[in-house]
C-alpha positions, -999 to 999 in steps of 0.1 A, spaced: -85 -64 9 -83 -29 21 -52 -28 34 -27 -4 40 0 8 67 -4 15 106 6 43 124 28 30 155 59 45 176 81 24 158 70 30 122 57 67 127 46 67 90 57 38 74 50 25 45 12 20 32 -1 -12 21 -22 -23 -8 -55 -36 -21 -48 -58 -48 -78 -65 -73 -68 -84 -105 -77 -108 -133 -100 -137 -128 -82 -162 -131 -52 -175 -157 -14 -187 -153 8 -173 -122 33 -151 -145 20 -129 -170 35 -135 -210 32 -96 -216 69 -72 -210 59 -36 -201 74 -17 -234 94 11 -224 81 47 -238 101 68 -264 131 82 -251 122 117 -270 95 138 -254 62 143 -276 62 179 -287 26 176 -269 39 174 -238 64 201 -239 43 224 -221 39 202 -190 83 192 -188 93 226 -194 73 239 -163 90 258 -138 79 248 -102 64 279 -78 83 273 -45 63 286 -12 63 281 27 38 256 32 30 260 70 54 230 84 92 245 90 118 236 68 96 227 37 83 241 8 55 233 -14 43 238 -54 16 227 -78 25 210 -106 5 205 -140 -1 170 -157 -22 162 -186 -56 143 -176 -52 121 -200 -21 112 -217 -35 104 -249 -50 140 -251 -24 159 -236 -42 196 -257 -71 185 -231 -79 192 -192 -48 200 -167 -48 185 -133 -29 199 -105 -6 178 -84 4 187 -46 43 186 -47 66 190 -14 103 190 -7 129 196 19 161 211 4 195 191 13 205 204 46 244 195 35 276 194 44 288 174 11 278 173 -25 246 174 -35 233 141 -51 199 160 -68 163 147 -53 152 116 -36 114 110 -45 92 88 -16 64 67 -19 48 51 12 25 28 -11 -9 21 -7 -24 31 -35 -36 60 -18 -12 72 7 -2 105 7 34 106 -4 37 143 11 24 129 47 47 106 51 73 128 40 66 158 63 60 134 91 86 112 86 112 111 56 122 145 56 131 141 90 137 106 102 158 93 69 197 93 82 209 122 82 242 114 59 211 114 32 189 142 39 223 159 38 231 154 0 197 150 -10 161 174 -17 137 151 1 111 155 -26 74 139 -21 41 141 -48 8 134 -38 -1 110 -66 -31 118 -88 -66 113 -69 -49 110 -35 -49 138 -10 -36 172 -18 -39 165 -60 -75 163 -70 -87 137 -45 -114 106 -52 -140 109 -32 -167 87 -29 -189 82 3 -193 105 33 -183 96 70 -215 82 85 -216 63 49 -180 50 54 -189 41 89 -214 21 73 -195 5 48 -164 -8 73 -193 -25 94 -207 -47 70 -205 -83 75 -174 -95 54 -183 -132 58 -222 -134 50 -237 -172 61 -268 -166 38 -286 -154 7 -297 -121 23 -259 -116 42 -242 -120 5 -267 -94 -13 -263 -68 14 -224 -74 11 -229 -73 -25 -247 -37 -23 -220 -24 3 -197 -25 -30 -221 -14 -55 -232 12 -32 -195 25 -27 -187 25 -66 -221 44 -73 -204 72 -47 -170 72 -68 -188 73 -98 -214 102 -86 -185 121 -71 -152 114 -90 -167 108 -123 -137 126 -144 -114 115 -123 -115 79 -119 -106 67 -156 -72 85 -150 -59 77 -121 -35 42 -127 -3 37 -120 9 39 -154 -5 76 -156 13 84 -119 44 71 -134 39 94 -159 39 122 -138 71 113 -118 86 114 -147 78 150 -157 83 161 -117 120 147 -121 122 172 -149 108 205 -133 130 193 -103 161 197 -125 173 164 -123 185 141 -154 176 102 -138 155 101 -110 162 82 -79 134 71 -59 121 50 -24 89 35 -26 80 15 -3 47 -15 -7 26 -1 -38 50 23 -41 74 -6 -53 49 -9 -82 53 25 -88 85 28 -87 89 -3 -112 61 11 -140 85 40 -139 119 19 -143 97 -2 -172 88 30 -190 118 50 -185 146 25 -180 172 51 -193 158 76 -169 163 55 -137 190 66 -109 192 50 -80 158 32 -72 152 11 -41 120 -9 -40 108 -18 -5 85 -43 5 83 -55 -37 48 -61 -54 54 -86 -85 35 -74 -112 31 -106 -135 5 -121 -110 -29 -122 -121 -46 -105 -89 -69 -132 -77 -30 -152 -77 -21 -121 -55 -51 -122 -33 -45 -154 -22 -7 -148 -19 -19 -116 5 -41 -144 27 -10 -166 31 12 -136 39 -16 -124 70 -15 -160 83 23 -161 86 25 -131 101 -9 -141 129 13 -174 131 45 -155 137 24 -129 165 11 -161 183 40 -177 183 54 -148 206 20 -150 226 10 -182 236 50 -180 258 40 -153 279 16 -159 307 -8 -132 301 -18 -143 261 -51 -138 256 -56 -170 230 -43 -194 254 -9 -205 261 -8 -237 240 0 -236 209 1 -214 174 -27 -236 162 -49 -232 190 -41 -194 194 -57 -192 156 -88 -211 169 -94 -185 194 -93 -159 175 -116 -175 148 -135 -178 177 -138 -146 188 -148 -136 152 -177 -155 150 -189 -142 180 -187 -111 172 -201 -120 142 -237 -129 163 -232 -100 185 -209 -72 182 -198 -57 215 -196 -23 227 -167 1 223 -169 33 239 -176 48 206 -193 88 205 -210 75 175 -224 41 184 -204 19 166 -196 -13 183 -174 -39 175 -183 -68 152 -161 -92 128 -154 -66 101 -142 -40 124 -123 -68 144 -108 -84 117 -97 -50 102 -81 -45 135 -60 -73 141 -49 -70 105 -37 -35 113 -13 -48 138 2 -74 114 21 -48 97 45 -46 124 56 -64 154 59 -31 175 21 -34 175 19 -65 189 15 -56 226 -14 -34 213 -30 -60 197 -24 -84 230 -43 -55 250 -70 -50 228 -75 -87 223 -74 -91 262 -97 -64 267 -122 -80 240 -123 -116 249 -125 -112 291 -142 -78 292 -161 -77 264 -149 -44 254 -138 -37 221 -123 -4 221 -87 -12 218 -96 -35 185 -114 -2 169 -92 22 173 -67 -3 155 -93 -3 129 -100 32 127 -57 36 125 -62 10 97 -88 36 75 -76 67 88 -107 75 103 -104 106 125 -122 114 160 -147 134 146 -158 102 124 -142 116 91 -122 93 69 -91 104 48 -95 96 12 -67 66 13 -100 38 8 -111 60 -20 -82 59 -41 -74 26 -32 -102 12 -46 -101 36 -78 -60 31 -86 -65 -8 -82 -98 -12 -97 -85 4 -129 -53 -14 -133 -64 -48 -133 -98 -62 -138 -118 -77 -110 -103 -104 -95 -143 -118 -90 -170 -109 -111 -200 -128 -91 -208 -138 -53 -206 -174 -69 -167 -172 -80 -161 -162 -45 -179 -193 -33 -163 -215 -56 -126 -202 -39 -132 -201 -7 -114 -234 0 -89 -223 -16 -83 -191 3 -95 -211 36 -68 -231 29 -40 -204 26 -58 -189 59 -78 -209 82 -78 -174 103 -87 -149 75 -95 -166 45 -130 -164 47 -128 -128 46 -102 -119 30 -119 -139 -2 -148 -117 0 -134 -85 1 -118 -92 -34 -155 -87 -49 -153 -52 -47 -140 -41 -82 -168 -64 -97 -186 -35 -96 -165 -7 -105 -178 22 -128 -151 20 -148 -133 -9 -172 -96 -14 -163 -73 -3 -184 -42 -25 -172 -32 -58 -172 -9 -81 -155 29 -80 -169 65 -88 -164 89 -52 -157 121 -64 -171 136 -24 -177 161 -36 -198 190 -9 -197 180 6 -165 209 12 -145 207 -11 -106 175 -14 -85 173 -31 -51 144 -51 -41 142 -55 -4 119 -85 4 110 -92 41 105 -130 46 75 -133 69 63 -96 55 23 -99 57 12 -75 28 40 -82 4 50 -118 5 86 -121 2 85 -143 -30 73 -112 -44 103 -95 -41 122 -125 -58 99 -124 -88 104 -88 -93 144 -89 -85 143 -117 -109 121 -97 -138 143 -66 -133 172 -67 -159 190 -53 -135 174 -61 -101 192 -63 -74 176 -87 -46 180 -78 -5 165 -101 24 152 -93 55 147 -123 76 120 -113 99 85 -98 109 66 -69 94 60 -53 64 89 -33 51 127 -33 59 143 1 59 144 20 90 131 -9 111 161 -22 133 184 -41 107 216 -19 107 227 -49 77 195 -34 57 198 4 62 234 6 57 231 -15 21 205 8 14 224 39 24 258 29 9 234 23 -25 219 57 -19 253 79 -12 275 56 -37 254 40 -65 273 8 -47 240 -14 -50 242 -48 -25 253 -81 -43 224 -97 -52 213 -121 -31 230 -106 0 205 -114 34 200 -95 64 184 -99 100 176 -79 127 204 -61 145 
């Protein structure tokens, strides 16, 4: 499930989804408790916390920029450096100064600096920008710090094309050999990088970022993935937390093929929720009858594409067949401001037989750019997830064996959606994580926003993890999209904000909807 955050009016920059690729199979909740790490610093690692950061002007107005040094591998920290893109905005003020607010937009694989030049920085309120350095680092392998690569763009074009839902021997090996061929291109390209790049590790490196940013806890926004994130560090350091809000909440005792099926369910509600609001106006492009039929329709409409893509005004020839389509209307689930997007495009695709509007979705969906280059978010995505769980299928035949099962969750994107979890089966490199509870006992209060019909994140979830957390703290969005903060609920943004400004955290349990 490549799957990550879309780039709409509404959301500017929101928050990045997640590929999830775990475990085969096994129980829903993990028996292992991430152990926290010695409070004391090894005397190894000295070096890398008592670093002072080199501020410069980094092009965009207002912010400054730095490299920061992290051990390779933390269990040699006398070996290799890598360098780490770091970025801030300094509090604009009136009022005290509350220290730095680190952001995470998830994925794994979304540049945390991006989304904070393009939108934290400037589009948080301003009462918080005011007492705090907006602070962002691009996390190990992921844009600006020692990027992943693995294929090139005509190779990537390549890859998003193939059939996701093969109907025969030949139509499974060649989806087989799209993921083999994409971990060979890691591995031939990325070799020292990809058996260092997990969440654990990144956690890691917040933590000696808080220090060269002078600050004694760290408080933090992560948002999707980054709610993993942000929870690895809370498990690790739980002494070290500040004020940590965890948006859009990842439960991390879930064996992944548990949490690839979860992720099915979550896309179906949201489709159901999308044609709910179409089939009432006139002009809905999968009929006007009911939810049910709406999701027929679309099925439909993937299947023939499947037999014969369509063209799409493409410079490079693409034209639009299921994978690209179903990447597209995916893209839109992520939030309802895309919804009259996705009606066009859809309209556009069914009566004209033009798929333009559906690929551009797509190419939103992989950050593909004009020129037919791709950012490296589908790189690291794979690499980040692949290494902190094992393969949530190891053979075609598991797939096939499951596929009622995710059928079941999603009569719409099941199918799929079950196949794309293959992909770590052939990874060049054995995970090194596991599923586990994140209890961070000690750790002062985190808030867990959960968004009930939230596509990427299912908003059980966010009750796990508020529930794992020692100190969790759990806020509910009752409505669409992936994500809460900044997206219309003046009940969610001001319990954040008063929890940001104050340390007041929202009683647990509190609930919120739109408006």
């Amino acid at each position: 499930m490549r799957i990550r955050g879309l780039r709409t009016p509404a959301t500017v920059f929101l928050a990045a989804g997640l590929l999830i690729s775990g475990c085969s199979a096994g129980s829903s909740t993990a028996d292992a408790s991430m152990a926290a790490l010695p409070r004391a610093t090894p005397e190894k690692l000295s070096p890398y916390y008592g670093q002072k950061l080199n501020w410069r002007e980094c092009g965009v107005p207002g912010f400054e920029c730095s490299t920061m040094k992290a051990p390779l591998d933390y269990a040699k920290p006398d070996g290799p450096d890598i360098k780490l893109a770091v970025s801030r905005k300094k509090a604009t003020g009136p009022g005290k100064r509350l220290g730095s607010l680190l952001v995470n937009p998830g994925g794994p694989g979304g540049s945390a600096i991006g989304y904070l030049q393009s939108y934290a920085a400037l589009g948080y309120p301003e009462e918080i920008r005011a007492q705090y350095d907006m602070a962002a680092v691009d996390p190990r392998g992921v844009a600006r710090s020692e990027p992943v690569t693995c294929l090139n763009g005509k190779q990537m074009d390549a890859y998003t094309q193939t059939d996701i839902t093969p109907d025969d021997q030949a139509e499974t090996a060649e989806l087989s050999d799209s993921f083999k061929n994409f971990a060979k291109g890691c591995e031939k390209h990325s070799a020292e990088m990809l058996p260092h790049v997990s969440t654990v590790e990144t956690a890691r490196d917040m933590d000696i970022l808080r220090a060269a940013l002078g600050d004694e806890k760290l408080s933090y926004v992560g948002a999707s993935y980054g709610t993993f994130l942000g929870a690895t560090y809370a498990g690790l350091y739980p002494d070290r937390v500040g004020r940590l809000v965890l948006d859009g909440a990842m439960d991390p005792s879930l064996p992944a093929r548990r949490m690839n099926r979860d992720q099915t369910e979550g896309f179906e509600t949201a489709f159901q929720s999308f044609a709910k609001d179409c089939v009432g106006r006139s002009d809905c492009p999968l009929g006007t009858e009911s939810e049910e039929d709406a999701g027929k329709r679309l099925k439909s409409l993937f299947g023939d594409l499947d037999r014969t893509p369509i063209p799409a005004g493409d410079s490079d020839g693409r034209k639009l067949g299921e994978a690209l389509a179903t990447t597209g209307v995916i893209a839109a689930m992520y939030d309802e401001a895309a919804w009259p997007q996705l009606r066009t495009a859809l309209t556009a695709a069914i009566k004209e037989k033009d798929g333009a509007g559906l690929l551009a979705l797509s190419d939103s969906y992989y950050e593909r750019d004009g020129d037919g280059t791709y950012a490296n978010l589908m790189f690291a995505n794979a690499a980040v997830n692949c290494l902190d769980l094992p393969p949530a299928f190891n053979t075609a035949a598991e797939v096939k064996k499951s596929l009622p099962d995710f059928e079941k969750a999603s009569p719409v994107f099941g199918e799929g959606l079950a196949w794309a979890s293959l992909n770590c089966a052939y990874w060049p490199v054995k995970a090194t994580g596991e599923s586990h509870r994140i209890e961070a006992e000690g750790a002062a209060p985190i808030v867990v926003v959960g968004t009930t019909r939230d596509p990427a994140t299912p908003y059980r979830w966010a009750e796990s993890l508020a529930d794992q957390l020692s100190s969790g703290k759990l806020l509910t969005y009752e409505g669409d999209g992936h994500t809460a903060y900044g997206r219309g609920s003046k009940c969610v943004d001001s319990a954040i904000n008063e929890y940001l400004l104050k340390g007041k955290a929202p009683e647990d349990g509190k609930r919120c909807s739109q408006g």
